[in-house]
N, C-alpha and C positions, 0 to 999 in steps of 0.2 A: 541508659544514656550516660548517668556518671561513673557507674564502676567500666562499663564497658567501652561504648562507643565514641564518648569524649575525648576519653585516653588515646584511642586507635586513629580519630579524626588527627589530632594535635599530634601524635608523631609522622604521622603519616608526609612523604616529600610531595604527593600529588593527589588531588580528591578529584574525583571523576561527579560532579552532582548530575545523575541521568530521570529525566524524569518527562511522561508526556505531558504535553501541553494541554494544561485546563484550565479554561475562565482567559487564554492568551499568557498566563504564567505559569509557574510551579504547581504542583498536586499539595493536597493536605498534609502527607507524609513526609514530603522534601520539605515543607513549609516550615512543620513542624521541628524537624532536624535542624534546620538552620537556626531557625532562633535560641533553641535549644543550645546552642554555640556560643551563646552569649555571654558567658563569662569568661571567654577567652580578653574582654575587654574588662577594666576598673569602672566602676563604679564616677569617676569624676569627670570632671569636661575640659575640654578644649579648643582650639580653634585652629581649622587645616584648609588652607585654601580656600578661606572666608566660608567655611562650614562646622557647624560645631559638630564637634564626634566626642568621643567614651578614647580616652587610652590606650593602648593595646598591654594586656599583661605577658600574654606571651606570644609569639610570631603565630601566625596561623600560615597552612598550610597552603602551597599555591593549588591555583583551581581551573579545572574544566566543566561545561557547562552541554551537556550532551541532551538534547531534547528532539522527540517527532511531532508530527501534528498532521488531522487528518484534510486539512486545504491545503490547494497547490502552491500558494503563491510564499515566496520568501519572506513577505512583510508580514505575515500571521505573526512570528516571532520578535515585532520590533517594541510591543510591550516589554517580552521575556528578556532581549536583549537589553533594555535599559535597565531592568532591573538587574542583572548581574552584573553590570557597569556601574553600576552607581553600589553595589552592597560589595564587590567581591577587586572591581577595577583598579582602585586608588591603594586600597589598604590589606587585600591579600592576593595580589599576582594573579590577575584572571590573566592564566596563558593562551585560552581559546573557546570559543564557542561553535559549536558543531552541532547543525540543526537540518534536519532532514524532511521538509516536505510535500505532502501525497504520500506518508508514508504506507497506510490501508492501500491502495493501488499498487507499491510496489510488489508485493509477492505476485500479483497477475499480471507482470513486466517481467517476463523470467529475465532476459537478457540485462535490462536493464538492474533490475535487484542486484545479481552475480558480481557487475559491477559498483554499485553505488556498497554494498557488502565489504568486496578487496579493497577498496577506497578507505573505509571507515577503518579495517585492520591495519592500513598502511599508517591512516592519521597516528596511530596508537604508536607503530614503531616510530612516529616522526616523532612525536610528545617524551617517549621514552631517549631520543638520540639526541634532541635538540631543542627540548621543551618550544619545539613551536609546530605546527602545519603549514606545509607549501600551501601556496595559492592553488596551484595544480589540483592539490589533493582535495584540499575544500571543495574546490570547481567540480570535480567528479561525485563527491557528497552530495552538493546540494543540486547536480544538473537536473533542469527540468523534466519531466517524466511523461508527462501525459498535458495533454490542450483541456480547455473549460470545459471547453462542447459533452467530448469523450467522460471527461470528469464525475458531470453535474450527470450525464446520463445515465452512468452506470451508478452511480449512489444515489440517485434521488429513485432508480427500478430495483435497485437492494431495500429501500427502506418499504417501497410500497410494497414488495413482496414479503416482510417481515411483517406490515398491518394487516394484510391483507390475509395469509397463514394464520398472526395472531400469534410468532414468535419472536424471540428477542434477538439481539446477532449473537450473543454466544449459543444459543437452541440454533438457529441456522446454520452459524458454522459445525455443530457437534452434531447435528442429522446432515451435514456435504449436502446443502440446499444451496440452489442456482437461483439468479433471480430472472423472473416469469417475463420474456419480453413481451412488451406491447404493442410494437410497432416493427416492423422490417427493419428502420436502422439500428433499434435497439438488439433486435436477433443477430445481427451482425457482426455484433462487440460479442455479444456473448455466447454463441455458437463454437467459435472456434475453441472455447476451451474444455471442449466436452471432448473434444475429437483425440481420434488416436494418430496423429499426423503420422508417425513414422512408419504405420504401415505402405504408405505410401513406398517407403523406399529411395530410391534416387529417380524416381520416375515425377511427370509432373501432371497432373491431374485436376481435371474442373469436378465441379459439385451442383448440380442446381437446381434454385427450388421456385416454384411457380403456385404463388399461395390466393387460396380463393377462402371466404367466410369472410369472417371478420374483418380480415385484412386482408385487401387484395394486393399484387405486387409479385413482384419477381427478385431474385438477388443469384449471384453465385460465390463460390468459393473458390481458389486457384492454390492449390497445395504441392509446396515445391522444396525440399532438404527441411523438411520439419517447420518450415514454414506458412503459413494460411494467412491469405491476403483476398478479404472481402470487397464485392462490387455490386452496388442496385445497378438490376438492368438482366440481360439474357446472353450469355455464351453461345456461340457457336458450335455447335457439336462437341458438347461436354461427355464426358465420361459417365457421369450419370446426374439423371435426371427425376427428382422428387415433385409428384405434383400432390399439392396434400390442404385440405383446409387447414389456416392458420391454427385457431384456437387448437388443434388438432395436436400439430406437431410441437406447439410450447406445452399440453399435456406431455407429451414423450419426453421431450428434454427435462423439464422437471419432476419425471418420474408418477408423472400421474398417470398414465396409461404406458401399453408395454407397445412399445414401436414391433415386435414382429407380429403379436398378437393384433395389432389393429393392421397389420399389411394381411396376412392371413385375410380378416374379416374386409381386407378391400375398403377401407377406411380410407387409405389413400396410394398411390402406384408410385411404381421406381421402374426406370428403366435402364440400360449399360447393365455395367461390370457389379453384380448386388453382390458378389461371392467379395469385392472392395468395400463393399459401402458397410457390409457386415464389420469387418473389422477397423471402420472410420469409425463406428457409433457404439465400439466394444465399451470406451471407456463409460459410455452415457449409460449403456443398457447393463453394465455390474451391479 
């Protein structure tokens, strides 16, 4: 910190502090760096705007404050944001704060990431042109991404499939483990990201499944330009039709039984177009 990164802090015209959101503020490491900074002030006191502070010995650097966090709502961050108003605001040029959340959710928003991504590249050329962020740009950072409902379901059926396996989420993520639905609307959400929509084509095609065991119930799939748009309930003359016990087909999607192997043994039927439905479920059965 003193031969090196003080030096580079203090000449530096812009510090970028990026750090996720722990405890509602800063991590250990940014914690640490910052006070670490402290001698950029004397040693003596004074009084500024009916507040006593430390001197400043040399100018410090102005500042960005770039943080994620994994709940959706904007206000997660209103801890974080006083603190960098109150330490960075008054006395070293906080030029913006840039905070991003649901960010866990965003990589499974393909569309939406893509942009909240060029967004965040743009802020950097705004900060570099004009040391500040349109409102615009912020607006597409921080735009909402996902509803509670969608939210809470999918992370509260990630963590129980992590207890329930008896692994951690980076084991999860590093064995490309899905989480186990439990219910029909949980299959819903997470169905379609196994799928190989593009086989599809320019064509537009239904899916549907009609589940008995565990869980009884019906749903379909409507896949159209790479897109898949889920619905409980029963299609009219779909393209094809899966009728399969539940507990069944959440082994196949998470790879506990081989979906052609249990169609083989008549575990459960498909009827329409199967020479399709093979290459919808390429991505699942890799």
């Amino acid at each position: 910190m003193t031969k090196e990164l003080f030096p580079k802090w203090l000449n530096s015209d812009l510090v970028v502090y990026a750090t996720p959101l722990y405890h509602y503020t800063v991590n250990a490491e940014m914690k640490a760096f910052i006070e670490r900074t402290l001698p950029v002030s004397e040693p003596f006191f004074e009084q500024r705007d009916n507040r006593t502070v430390h001197p400043l010995r040399q100018t410090p650097p102005k500042a960005v404050v770039l943080s994620v966090a994994g709940f959706i709502e904007m206000s997660v961050f209103d801890q974080l944001s006083n603190y960098v108003q109150f330490l960075f605001g008054r006395h070293m040029g906080l030029l913006a704060e840039i905070y991003r959340p649901g960010a866990e959710m965003l990589s499974s928003i393909e569309d939406k990431k893509e942009e909240v991504l060029a967004a965040t590249i743009q802020a950097g050329r705004e900060l570099v042109t004009s040391r500040q962020i349109s409102t615009e740009t912020l607006n597409l950072i921080q735009q909402p991404i996902i509803d509670f409902q969608t939210f809470a379901l999918m992370g509260n059926l990630f963590w129980k499939t992590c207890i329930e396996e008896g692994v951690t989420p980076k084991e999860f993520r590093e064995n490309n483990m899905i989480p186990r639905p439990d219910c029909i609307e949980s299959f819903m959400l997470v169905f379609p990201f196994g799928l190989n929509s593009e086989a599809v084509g320019d064509r537009k095609i239904s899916l549907q499944f009609n589940f008995s065991g565990e869980v009884t119930g019906s749903c379909y799939f409507t896949i159209e330009k790479g897109k898949v748009s889920p619905k409980e309930g029963s299609k009219e003359n779909p393209d094809i039709t899966i009728e399969t016990p539940f507990e069944l087909w959440m082994d196949i999607i998470t790879g506990k039984a081989d979906g052609q192997q249990m169609f083989m043994d008549q575990k459960y039927t498909a009827e329409g177009d199967l020479s399709l439905m093979i290459q919808l479920f390429q991505k699942q059965t890799d």
